[in-house]
C-alpha positions as CSV (number, residue, x, y, z in Angstrom):
1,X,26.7,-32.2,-8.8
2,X,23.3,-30.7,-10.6
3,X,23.7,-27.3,-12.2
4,X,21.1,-26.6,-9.9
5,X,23.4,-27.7,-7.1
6,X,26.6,-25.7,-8.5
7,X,24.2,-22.2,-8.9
8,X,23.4,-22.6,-5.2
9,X,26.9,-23.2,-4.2
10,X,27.7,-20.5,-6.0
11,X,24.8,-18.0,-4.4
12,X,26.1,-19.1,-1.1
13,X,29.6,-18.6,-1.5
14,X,28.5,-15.1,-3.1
15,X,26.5,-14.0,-0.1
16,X,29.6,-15.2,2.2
17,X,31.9,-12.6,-0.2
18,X,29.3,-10.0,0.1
19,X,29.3,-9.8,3.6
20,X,26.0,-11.4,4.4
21,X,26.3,-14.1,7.3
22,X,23.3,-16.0,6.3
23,X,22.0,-17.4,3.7
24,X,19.3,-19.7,2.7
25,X,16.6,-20.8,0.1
26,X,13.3,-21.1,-0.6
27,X,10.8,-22.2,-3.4
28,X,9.1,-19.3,-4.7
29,X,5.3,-20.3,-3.7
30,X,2.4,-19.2,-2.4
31,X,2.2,-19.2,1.4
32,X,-0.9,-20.0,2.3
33,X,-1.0,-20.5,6.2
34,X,0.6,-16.9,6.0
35,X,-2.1,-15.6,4.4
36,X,-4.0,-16.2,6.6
37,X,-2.8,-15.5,9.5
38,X,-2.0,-12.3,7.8
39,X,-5.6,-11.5,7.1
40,X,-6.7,-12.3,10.8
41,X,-3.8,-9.8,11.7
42,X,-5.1,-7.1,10.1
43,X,-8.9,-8.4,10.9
44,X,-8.3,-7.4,14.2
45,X,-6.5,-4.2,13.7
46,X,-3.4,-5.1,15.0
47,X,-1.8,-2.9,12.8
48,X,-2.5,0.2,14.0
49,X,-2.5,3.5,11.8
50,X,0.1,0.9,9.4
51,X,-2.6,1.2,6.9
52,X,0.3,0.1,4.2
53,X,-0.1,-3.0,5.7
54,X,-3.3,-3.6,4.0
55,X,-2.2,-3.1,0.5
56,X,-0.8,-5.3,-2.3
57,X,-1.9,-8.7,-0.1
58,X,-1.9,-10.4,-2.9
59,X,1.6,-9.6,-3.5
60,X,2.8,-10.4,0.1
61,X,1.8,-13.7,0.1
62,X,2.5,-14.8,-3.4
63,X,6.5,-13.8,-4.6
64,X,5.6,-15.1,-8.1
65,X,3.3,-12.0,-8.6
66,X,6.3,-9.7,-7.5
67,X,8.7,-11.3,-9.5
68,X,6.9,-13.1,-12.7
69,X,8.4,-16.8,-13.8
70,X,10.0,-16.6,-9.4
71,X,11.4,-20.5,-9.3
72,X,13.3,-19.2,-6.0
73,X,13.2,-16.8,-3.1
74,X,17.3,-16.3,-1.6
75,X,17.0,-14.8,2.2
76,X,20.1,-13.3,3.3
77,X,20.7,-12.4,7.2
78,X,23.2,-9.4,8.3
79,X,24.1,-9.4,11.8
80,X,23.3,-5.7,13.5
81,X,24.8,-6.5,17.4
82,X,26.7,-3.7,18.3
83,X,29.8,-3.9,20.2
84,X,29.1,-0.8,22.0
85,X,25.9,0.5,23.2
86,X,24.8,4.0,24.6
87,X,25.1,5.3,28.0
88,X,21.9,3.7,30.1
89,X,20.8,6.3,31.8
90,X,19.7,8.2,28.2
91,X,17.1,8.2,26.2
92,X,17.7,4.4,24.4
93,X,17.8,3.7,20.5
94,X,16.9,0.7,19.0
95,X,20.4,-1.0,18.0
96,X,19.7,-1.3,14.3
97,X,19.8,2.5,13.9
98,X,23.1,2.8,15.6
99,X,24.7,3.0,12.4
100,X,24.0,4.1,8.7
101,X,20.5,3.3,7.5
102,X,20.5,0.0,6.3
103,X,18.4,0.0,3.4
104,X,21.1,1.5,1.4
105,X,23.9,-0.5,2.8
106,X,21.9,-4.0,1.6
107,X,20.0,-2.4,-1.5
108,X,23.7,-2.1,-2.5
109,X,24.8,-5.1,-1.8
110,X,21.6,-7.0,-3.3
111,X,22.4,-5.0,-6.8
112,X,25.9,-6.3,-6.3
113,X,24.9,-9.7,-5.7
114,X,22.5,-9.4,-8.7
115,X,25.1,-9.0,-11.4
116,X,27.4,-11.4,-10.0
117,X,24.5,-13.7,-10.3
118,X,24.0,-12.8,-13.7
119,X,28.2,-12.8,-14.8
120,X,28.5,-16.8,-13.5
121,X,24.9,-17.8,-14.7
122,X,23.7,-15.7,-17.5
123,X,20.3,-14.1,-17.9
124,X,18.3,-14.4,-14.4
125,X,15.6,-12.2,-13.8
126,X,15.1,-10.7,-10.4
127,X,15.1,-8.1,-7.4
128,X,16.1,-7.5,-4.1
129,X,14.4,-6.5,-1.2
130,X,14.9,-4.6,2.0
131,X,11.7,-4.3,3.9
132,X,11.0,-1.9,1.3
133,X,8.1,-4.4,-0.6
134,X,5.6,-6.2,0.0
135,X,7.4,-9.6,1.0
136,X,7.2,-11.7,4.1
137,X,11.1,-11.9,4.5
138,X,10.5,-13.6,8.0
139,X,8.3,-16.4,7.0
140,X,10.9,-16.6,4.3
141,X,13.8,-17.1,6.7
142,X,11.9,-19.7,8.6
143,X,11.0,-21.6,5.4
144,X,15.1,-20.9,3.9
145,X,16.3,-22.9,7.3
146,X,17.6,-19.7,9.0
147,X,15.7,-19.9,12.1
148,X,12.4,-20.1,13.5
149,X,9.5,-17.0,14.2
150,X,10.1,-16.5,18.1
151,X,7.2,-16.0,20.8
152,X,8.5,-12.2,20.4
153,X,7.9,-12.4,16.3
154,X,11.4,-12.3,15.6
155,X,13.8,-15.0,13.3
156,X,15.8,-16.3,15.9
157,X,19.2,-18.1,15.1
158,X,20.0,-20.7,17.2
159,X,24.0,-20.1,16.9
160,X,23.4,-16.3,16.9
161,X,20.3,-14.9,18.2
162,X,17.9,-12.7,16.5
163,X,19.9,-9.3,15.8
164,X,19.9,-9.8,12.5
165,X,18.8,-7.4,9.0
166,X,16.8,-9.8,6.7
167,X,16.8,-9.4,3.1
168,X,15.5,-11.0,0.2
169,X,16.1,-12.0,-3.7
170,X,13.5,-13.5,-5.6
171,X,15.0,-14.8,-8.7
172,X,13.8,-17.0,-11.7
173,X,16.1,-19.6,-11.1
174,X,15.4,-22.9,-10.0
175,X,18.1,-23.8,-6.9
176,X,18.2,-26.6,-4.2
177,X,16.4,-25.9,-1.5
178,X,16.9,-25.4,2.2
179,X,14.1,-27.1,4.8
180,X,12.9,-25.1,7.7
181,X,14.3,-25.6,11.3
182,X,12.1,-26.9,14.6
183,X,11.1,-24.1,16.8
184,X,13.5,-23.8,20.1
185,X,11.5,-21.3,22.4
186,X,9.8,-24.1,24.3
187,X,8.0,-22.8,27.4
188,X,10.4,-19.7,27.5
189,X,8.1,-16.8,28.1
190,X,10.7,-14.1,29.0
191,X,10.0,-11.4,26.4
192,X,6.0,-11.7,26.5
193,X,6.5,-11.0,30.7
194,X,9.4,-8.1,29.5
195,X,7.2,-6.3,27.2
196,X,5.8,-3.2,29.4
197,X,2.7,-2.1,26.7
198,X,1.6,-5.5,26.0
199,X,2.3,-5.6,22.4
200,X,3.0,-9.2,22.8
201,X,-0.7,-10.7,22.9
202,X,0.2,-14.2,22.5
203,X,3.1,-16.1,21.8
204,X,4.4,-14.8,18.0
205,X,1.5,-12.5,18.1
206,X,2.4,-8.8,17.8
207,X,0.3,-6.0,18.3
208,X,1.6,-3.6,16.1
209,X,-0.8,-0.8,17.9
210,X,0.7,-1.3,21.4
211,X,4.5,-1.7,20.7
212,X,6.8,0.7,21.6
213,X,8.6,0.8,17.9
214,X,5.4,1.9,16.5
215,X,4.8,4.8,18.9
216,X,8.3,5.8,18.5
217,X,8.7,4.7,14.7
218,X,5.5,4.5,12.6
219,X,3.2,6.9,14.3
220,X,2.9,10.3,12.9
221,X,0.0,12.1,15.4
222,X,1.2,15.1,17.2
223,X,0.6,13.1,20.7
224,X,1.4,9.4,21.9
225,X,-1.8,8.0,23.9
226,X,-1.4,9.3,27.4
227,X,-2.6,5.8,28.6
228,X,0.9,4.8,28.0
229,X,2.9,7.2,29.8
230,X,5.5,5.5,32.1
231,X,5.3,2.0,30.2
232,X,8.5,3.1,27.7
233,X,11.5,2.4,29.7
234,X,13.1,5.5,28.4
235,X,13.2,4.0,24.5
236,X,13.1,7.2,22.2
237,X,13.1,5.0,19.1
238,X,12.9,1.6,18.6
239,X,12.5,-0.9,21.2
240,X,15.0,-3.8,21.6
241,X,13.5,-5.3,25.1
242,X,12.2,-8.4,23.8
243,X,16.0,-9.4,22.4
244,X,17.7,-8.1,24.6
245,X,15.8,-10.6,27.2
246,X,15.6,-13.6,24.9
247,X,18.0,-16.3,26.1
248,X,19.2,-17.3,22.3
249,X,20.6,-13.7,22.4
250,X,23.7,-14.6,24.8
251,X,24.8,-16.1,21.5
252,X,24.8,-12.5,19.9
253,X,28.4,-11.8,18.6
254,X,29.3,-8.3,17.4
255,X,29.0,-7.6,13.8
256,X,32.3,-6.3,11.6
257,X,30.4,-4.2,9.2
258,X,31.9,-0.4,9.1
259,X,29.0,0.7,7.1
260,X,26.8,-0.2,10.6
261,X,29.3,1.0,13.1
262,X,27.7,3.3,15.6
263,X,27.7,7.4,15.2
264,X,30.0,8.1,17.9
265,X,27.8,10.9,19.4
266,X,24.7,8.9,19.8
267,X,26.8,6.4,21.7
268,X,27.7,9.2,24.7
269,X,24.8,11.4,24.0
270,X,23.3,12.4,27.7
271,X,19.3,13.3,28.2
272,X,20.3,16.8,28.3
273,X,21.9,16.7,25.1
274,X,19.5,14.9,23.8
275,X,16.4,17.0,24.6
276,X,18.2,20.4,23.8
277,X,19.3,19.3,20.0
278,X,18.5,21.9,17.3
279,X,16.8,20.6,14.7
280,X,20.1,21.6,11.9
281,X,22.1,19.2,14.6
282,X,19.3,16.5,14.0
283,X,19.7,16.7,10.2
284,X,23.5,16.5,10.3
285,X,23.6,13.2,13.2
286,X,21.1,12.0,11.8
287,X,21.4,12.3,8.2
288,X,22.1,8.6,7.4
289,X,20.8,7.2,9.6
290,X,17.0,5.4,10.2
291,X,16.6,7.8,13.3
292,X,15.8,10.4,10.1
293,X,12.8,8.5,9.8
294,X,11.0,10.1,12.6
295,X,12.2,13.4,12.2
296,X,12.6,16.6,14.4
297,X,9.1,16.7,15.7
298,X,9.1,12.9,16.1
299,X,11.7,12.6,18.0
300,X,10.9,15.6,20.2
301,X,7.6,14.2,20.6
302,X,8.9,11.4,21.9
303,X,10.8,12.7,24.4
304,X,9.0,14.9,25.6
305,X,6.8,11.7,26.2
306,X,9.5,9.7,28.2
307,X,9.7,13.1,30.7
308,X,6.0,12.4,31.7
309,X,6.6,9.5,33.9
């Protein structure tokens, strides 16, 4: 066995310890068929009012310029699935904010995983991301062998769905690499017909501007365009319909992390409760969770919008 072949046993067996459930590698390169179909993306405004989406592009394309002397990029995958899921008939959250926000739960871990990397090995330069950077972390899965970008622009597993956290490493160490996987959607077209706004333009083309996560999430105007009143299935924040419909997701087990496990009151929360909560009982729900991210108004904006069917 290589050294390089004993350091990415190692990594692997680390993430595995760490509590990640996938893990794979990729050389640290530019990704040039990203780039552009990045730079068409945002050519046609499918971005919305995401106008962060438009910085650093150099950076999002090239890890080497995030990282200097990158060799490797390390994606890690943490299963979200829930084993219990709110009441139907209220106002629905996207699964990944059932539980504590997860920035902090993998930033942690990624630190963790760091010095381990540096006890076994020595002095490796890196860092750790959480959708917090400028990286492409799916096109990074796909290229690491942990699945393949779905019609519905999500890294689908083919033993475990798509209801997965992605992270990434980019380190200076040179590893064995991992080859991508074929794509598996084949003529499937279940979550382009499921999506009610449209935001699915085209097979593993999202528009950001019509999704139901970006009303709900990213946008900060006092009002949601009244064009799409009715279309929101009584999603308050998030939007999970295009998994929840994709066929590779009956492979979805529940995840074991306590650190995710849902906030009890969200889980039985009714519409009434829902739509009477005081701000001070936002902060303390909510407090660690990604739900924070919209605050009060956000979420009282929102709905208020799911009432005007």
């Amino acid at each position: 066995m290589t050294q390089q072949e004993r350091h990415t046993a190692f990594i692997k067996e680390q993430a595995k310890a760490l509590g990640f459930d996938y893990c794979g590698i990729a050389r640290a390169e530019q990704l040039d068929d990203d780039a552009r179909r990045l730079e068409a993306w945002l050519g046609k405004g499918l971005h919305g009012g995401m106008q962060y989406m438009e910085n650093h592009f150099d950076l999002r394309i090239d890890p080497r310029k995030l990282v200097p002397g990158a060799k490797s990029v390390i994606t890690f995958l943490l299963n979200y699935y829930p084993e219990q899921q709110q009441r139907p008939d209220a106002p629905q959250v996207a699964k990944y904010a059932y539980g504590a926000d997860y920035h902090e739960v993998i930033r942690a871990r990624l630190n963790q995983f760091l010095q381990c990397l540096r006890a076994e090995i020595g002095e490796v330069q890196g860092r750790g991301f959480v959708d917090s950077a400028p990286v492409l972390e799916r096109s990074w899965a796909q290229r690491s062998g942990l699945g393949w970008i779905g019609k519905n622009g999500n890294i689908i597993h083919k033993q475990a769905g798509s209801f997965f956290f992605i992270a990434t490493l980019i380190v200076d160490l040179p590893l064995a690499y991992d080859g991508p996987v074929t794509d598996h959607c084949g003529r499937c077209t279940r979550c382009l017909d499921a999506c009610p706004t449209g935001a699915l333009a085209a097979p593993g083309l999202v528009d950001g501007s019509r999704c139901i996560s970006y009303f709900t999430i990213e946008l900060k105007d006092a009002l949601i365009p009244e064009k799409f009143q009715g279309q929101f299935r009584n999603w308050a924040f998030g939007c999970d319909i295009c998994q929840d419909v994709c066929p590779w997701n009956r492979f979805a087990q529940p995840h074991q992390q306590e650190a995710l496990q849902p906030i009890p009151a969200l889980l039985n929360m009714s519409t009434q409760e829902w739509e009477e909560m005081s701000e001070t009982t936002f902060r303390e729900l909510f407090r660690q969770s990604p739900i924070k991210r919209s605050k009060y108004k956000g979420l009282q904006r929102n709905l208020q919008f799911l009432k005007l069917k």
